[in-house]
N, C-alpha and C positions, 0 to 999 in steps of 0.2 A: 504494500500500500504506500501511497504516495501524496503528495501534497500538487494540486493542480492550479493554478492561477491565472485568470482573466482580469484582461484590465479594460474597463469601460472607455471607450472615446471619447464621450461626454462628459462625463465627469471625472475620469481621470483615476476613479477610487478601484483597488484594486480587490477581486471576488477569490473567494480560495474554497475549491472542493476538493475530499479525498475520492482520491483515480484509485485502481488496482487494475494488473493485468488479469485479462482473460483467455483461456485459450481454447482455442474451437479448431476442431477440424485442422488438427495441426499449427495450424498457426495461432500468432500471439497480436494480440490489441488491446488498448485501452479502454476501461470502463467507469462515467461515474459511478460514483457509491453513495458518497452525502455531500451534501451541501454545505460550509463551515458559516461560512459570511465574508465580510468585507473587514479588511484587515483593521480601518481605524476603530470596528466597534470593538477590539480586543486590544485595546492600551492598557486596559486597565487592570490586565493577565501578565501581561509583559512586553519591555521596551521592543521588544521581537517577537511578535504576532506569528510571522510566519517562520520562524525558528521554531516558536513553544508547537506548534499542529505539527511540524516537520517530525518532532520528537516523538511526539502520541503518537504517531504516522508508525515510525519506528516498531514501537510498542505495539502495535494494532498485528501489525504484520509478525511479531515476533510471539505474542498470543498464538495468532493465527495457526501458525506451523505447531505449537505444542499441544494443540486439542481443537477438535471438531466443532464448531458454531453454528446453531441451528436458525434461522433469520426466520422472524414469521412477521410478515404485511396484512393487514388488515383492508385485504382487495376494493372493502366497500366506503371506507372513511373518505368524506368529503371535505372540500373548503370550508371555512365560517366569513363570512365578509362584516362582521363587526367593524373592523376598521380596514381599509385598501392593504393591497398587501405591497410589499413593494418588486419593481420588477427582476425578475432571477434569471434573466436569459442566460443560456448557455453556449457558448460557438463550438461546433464540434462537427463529427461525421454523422454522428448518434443521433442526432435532432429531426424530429418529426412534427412538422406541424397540423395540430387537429383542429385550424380553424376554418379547415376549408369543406366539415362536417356540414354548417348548416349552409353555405355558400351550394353544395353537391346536391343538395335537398331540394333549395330553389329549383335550381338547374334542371333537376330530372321531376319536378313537379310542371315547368314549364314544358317539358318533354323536346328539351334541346338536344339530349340524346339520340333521341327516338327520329329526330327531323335528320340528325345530320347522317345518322347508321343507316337512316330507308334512301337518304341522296347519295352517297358513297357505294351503294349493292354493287353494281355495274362497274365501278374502278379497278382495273388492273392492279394493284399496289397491296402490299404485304403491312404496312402502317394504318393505325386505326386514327383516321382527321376528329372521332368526336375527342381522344385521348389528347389529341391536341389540341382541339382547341376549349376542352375545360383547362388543360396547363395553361395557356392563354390566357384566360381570362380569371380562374382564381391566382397564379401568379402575378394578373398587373394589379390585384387588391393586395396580396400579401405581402408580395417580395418585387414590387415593378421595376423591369430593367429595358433592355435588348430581347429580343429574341434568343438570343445565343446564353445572353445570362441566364434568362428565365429554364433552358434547357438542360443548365447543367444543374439547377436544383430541384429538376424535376422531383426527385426519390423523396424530396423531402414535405411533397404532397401529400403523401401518405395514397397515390395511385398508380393506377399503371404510365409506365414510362419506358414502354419498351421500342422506341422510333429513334432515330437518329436527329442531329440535326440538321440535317441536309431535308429531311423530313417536311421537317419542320415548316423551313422555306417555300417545297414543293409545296406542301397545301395550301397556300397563303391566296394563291390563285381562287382554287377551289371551294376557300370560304368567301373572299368579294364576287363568283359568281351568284351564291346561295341569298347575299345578302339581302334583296327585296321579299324574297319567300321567306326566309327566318325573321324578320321583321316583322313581316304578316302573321307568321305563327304565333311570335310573341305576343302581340297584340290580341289576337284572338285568344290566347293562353289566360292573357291578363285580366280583358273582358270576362271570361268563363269561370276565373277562380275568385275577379277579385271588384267583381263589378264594376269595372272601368266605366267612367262617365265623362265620353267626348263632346258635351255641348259646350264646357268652356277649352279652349286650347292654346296655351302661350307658345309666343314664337320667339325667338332672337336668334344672334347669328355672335361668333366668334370666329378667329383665328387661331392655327398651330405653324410654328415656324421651324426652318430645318437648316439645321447647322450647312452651307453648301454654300458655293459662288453664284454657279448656273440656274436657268430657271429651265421649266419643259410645257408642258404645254397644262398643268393644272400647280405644279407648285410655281407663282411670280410673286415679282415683289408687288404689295400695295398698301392699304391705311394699316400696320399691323397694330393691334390690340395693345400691345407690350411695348409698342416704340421701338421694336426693331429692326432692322436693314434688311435681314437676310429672308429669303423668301416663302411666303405662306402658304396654307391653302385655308377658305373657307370652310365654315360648318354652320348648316343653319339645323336650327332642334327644335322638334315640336313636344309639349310637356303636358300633360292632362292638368285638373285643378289640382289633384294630389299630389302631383309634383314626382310624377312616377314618367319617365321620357317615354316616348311614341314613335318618333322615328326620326332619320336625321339624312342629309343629304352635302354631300361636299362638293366643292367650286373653285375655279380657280382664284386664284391668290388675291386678281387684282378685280374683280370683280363686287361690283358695288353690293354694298348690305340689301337694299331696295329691289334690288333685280332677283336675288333669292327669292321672295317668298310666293311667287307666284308657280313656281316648278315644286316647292316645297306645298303649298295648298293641292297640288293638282294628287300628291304623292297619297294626301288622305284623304282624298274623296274617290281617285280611282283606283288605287293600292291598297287603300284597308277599307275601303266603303263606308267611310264616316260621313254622318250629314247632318244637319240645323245644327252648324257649331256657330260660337262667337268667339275670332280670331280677338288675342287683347297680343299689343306688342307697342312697343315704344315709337316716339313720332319718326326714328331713322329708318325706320320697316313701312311705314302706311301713304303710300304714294298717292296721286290722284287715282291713276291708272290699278293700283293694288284695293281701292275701296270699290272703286268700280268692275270689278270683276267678283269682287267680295260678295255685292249686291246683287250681279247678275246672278250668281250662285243662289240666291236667296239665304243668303248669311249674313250673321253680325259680326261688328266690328265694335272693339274696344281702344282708342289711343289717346297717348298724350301729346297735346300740344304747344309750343311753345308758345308763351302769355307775352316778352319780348317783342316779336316776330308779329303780333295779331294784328288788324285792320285796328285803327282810329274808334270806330265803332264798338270792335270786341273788347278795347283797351277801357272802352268807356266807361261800358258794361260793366266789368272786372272792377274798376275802382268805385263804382255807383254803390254804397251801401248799403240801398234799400233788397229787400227781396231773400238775402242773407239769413240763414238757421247758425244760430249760435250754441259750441258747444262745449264742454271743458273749461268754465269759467270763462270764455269770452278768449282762450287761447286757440279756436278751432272754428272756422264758418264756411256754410257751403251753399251754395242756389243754382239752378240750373233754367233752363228757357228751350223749346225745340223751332229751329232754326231752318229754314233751306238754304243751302250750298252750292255754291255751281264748282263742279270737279271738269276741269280738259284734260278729254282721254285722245290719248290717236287711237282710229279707226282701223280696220283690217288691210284699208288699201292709204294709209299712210297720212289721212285727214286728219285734222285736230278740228274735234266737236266739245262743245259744250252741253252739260249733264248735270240736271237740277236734280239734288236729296236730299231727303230733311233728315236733319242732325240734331241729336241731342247734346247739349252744350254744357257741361257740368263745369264750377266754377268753384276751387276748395284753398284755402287757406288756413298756412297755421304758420302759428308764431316761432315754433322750434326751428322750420324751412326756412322762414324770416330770417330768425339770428345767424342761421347757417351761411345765406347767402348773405349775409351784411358781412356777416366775420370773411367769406372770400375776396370779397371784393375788397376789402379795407385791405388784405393782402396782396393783392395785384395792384394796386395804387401803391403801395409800399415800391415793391416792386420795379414799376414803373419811374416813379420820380427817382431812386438810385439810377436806375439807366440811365435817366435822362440827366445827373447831375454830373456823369462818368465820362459824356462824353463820347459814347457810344453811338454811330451811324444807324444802328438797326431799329432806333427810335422811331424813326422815318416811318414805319409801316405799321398800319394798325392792327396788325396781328396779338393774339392776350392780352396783355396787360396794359400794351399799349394803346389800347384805344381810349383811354382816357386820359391822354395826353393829346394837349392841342396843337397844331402845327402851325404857327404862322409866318412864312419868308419873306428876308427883309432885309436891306444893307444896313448895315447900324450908321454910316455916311452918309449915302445919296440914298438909297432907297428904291435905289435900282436895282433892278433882274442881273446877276451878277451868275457865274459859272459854279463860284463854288458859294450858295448863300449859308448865311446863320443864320437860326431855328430861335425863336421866343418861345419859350414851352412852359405851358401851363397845364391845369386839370381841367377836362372839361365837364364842367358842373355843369352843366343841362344834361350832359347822360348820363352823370352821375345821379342828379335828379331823379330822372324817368327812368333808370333800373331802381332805386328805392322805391319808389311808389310801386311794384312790379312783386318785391321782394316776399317770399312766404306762398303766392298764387299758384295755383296749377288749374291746367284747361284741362278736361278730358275731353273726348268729343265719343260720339256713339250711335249708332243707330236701331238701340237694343231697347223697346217701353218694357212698362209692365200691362195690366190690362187697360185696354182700351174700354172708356163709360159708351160704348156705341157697339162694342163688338157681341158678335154671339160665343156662348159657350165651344169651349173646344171640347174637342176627341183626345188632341197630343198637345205636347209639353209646349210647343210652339207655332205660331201662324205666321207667313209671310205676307205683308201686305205691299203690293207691286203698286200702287198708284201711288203709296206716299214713300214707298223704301224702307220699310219699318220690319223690323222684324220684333213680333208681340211674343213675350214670351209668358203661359197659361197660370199668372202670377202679379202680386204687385213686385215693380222691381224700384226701389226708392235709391235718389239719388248717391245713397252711401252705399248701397247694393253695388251701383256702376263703380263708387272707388273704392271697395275691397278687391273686385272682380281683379281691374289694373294692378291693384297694389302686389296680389300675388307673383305681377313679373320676378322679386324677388325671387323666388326660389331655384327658375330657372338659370338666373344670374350665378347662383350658389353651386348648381348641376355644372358650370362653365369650368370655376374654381374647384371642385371636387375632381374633375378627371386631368385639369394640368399640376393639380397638388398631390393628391393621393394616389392617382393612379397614374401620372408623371406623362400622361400622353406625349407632352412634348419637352425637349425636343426628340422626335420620331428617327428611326436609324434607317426604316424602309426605303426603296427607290422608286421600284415598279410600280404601277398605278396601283394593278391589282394588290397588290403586298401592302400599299397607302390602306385602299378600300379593308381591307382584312384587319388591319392595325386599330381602327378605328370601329370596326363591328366590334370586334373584344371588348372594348373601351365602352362599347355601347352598352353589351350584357353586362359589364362587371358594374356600372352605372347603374343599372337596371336592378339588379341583385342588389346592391347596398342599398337604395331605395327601397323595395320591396321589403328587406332587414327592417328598415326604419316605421313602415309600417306595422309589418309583424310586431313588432314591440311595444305597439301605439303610441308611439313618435316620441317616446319616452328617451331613446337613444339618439344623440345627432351620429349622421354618416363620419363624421371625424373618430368618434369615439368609438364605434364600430369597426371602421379599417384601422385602427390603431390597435385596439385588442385584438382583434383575429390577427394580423398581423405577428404578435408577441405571444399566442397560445399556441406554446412548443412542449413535446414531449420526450424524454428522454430515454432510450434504450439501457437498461440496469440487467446487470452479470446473471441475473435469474429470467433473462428473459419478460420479466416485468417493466413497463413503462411507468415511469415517473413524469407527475405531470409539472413543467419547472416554471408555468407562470397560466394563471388562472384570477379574474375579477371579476366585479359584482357585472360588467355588462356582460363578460360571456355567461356568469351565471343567467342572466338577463335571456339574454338570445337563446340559450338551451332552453329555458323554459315557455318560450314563446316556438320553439320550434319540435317540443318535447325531445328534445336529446338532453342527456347526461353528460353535461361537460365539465362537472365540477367536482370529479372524483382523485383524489390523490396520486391514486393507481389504475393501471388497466393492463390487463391481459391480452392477449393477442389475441384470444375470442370474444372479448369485450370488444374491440374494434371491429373487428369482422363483423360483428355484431351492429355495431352503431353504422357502420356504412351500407352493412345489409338497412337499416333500419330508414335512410336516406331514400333508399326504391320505394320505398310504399307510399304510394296518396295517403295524403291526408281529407 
């Protein structure tokens, strides 16, 4: 027996367990035994922590050889979560991670298995694509890397991994052709088990960027998300109200946010046969040409508009007082008015007509938005006036912060038009003005009522009404109705940050299109799965706290053949109980696993 040491990279403190060799089948290897601790909590034993265990170590071993030692585990003792335990990872060969038990469960509930084994029958090839692409996709939650990394810790899935990687690569193909029909299955997987409700569906659009000089013909350069040089591709994502994804579509690089959504609408009404939705997405998504297809569709629309940017008229509106519901002590107010709109669309043969719809105009305010955007702006005036006292030519142009610097030229001599003039600069208080007055408002606009005092009883949840553009929905919908609906964009904003955080989408190592498209379906299941997690658990769990725990729940290989479970908390306890597995036992036997993954195949 031995003294074994890990030193943490994060904090630098160094772990000490005792090892002993084991010998099997002729050969010799190391085994944990126990776990001691971290060397600073044994000062207080001796100035040499790891000298005093070195000794016991000694001793252990020198017992060992004089008499027989009978070890008995208590197979069924579980965790207590009275207080967090702390984390005990172990680095080693021996490591088996079982957090990708209730991740397999999803997965063969969804029956991703089932979809990719019946597409695969007819393949030539000796490698099984669903084996790869569960590594695929619980790998980019547990352990997210490359392809090639993810490949070498296969074994440490706790599944099969019997494919090469060159494998690997070759199917990458074969999961971007699958990808519209597995999308559909999910979908209809999700509908069937989890009553999916597509009448509201948020939209937005990101960027992923790739380390690389060259562009081709879908990764270029354009507005990147992150402020980077090197070249993107889009992603536009469609998100139900629950905040569980739908489906998602990629574009080239430089290709406007605007232009997405109308290839992205067409995906769910003829690809998953979704219908009487109301599209909500932000004012950089909702074109003239995007509302008016919306309506042709006989759908709603949800957006927000800039208050800035509005007609004389609608600016008028906004500051006029009266009409105003007050709420929160007078820190919150909102009114709304229905309005006709004239939208120019081009025509099929390249005309620009105009196209009256009436709009529901919603009008909200609060003070917290107020302070926020006072507090911005006081910062870019800061800002600004350094520039401008520095000396600095870029002043010149009213790009940020500069626009609220005044530009007057001038000879300070004659007052002549001169080659190279100086600049009198000042603030200009009239915009600064008329952005305060502004400050705290938000426009929505919509074309979503509740019921109409004129209309007849329905049969279904919604009527379209084609002479005014309305779509009635078989309910009152009041005007804080309309700003929850919006306010939800949130979460899909959060779906954006979860797959370039947690699941490290980018930057992506791929080249091929296909190999892009395959990169990105993975990303979508394992998306899909941590949300579904977060359900499951009644939203009790954020996806952070999720892919962090599963992540760190690792098991250890111990000389009796028995696993040791070396990090276990209250969320996996959490998640085991929401998915009925036993994840929070000490110990487990090799038929205890077999077990709990047989237990993965069965519906629930």
């Amino acid at each position: 027996m031995f003294v074994h040491t890990i030193k943490e990279k994060k904090t630098g403190r160094v772990l000490m367990f005792y090892y002993d060799y084991v010998y099997k089948n002729g050969k010799s290897s190391k085994s944990p035994v126990e776990r001691i601790g971290y060397v600073d909590e044994f000062y207080h034993l001796s100035e040499d922590p790891l000298a005093h265990f070195r000794r016991i170590a000694k001793e252990r071993t020198a017992l060992k050889k004089s008499r027989t030692i009978t070890l008995t585990q208590n197979l069924d003792e579980e965790f207590t979560f009275d207080n967090e335990p702390s984390v005990d990872l172990v680095e080693g060969d021996l490591l088996y991670n079982y957090g990708v038990l209730p991740l397999l469960q999803l997965y063969r509930e969804l029956e991703i298995d089932y979809f990719l084994n019946s597409r695969r029958q007819n393949l030539k090839v000796k490698y099984n694509h669903n084996h790869i692409f569960q590594m695929l996709v619980f790998g980019r939650i547990i352990s997210p890397a490359s392809k090639l990394a993810t490949w070498k810790k296969r074994m440490h899935f706790l599944h099969a991994g019997d494919f090469s990687d060159d494998d690997v690569y070759r199917s990458l193909e074969f999961f971007a052709k699958q990808k519209d029909d597995l999308i559909a299955k999910l979908h209809s997987m999700v509908k069937q088990q989890y009553g999916r409700d597509t009448s509201l569906m948020y939209y937005d659009v990101t960027n992923y960027y790739w380390e690389l000089d060259g562009e081709d013909d879908l990764r270029k350069r354009g507005v990147s998300k992150e402020h980077r040089p090197e070249p993107i591709v889009q992603m536009g994502l469609f998100m139900d109200k629950e905040g569980l994804p739908v489906t998602y579509g990629l574009f080239p690089g430089n290709t406007n946010d605007v232009l997405t959504m109308r290839p992205m609408m067409d995906k769910l009404i003829e690809g998953l046969g979704c219908k009487s939705m109301i599209y909500v997405a932000d004012k950089a998504m909702m074109s003239a040409l995007n509302i008016a297809q919306i309506t042709l569709d006989n759908n709603g629309y949800v957006i927000s508009s800039s208050v800035r940017k509005a007609t004389e008229e609608q600016k008028k509106y906004i500051l006029d007082d009266s009409g105003y519901t007050y709420l929160e002590e007078n820190s919150y107010k909102y009114k709304s008015r229905l309005v006709p709109r004239e939208l120019k669309v081009e025509t099929a043969d390249g005309r620009i007509v105009t196209v009256t719809v009436n709009e529901r105009q919603i009008i909200f305010w609060s003070e917290k938005y107020q302070k926020k955007a006072a507090h911005e702006r006081e910062r870019s005036i800061v800002k600004a006036l350094t520039k401008a006292t520095s000396g600095y030519n870029s002043v010149v142009n009213n790009y940020g912060a500069n626009r609220y610097i005044k530009k007057v030229i001038h000879d300070s001599d004659t007052g002549n038009t001169v080659e190279k003039p100086e600049f009198a600069l000042s603030l200009n208080q009239e915009l600064i003005a008329s952005e305060e007055a502004l400050d705290g408002y938000y426009m929505i606009r919509t074309n979503v009522v509740g019921l109409l005092d004129s209309s007849k009883p329905m049969k279904h949840d919604s009527r379209w009404h084609a002479k005014e553009g309305l779509l009635e929905l078989n309910r009152e919908v009041s005007d804080q109705d309309i700003i929850d609906m919006y306010r939800g964009l949130w979460k899909i904003e959060e779906s954006f940050k979860i797959t370039k955080s947690y699941l490290k989408a980018r930057p992506a190592f791929v080249h091929k299109e296909g190999s892009i498209e395959a990169h990105f379906l993975s990303c979508f299941v394992a998306l899909l799965l941590l949300r579904l997690l977060e359900k499951r658990t009644n939203n009790t769990l954020s996806v952070k706290a999720i892919a962090e725990s599963l992540t760190k729940a690792q098991l250890a290989l111990l000389p009796n053949e028995t696993y040791i479970n070396v990090y276990c908390d209250s969320v996996i306890n959490e998640i085991g109980k929401a998915m009925d597995l036993n994840l929070n036992r000490k110990y487990y036997s090799k038929g205890d696993l077999k077990a709990l993954r047989g237990k993965t195949a069965k519906s629930t």
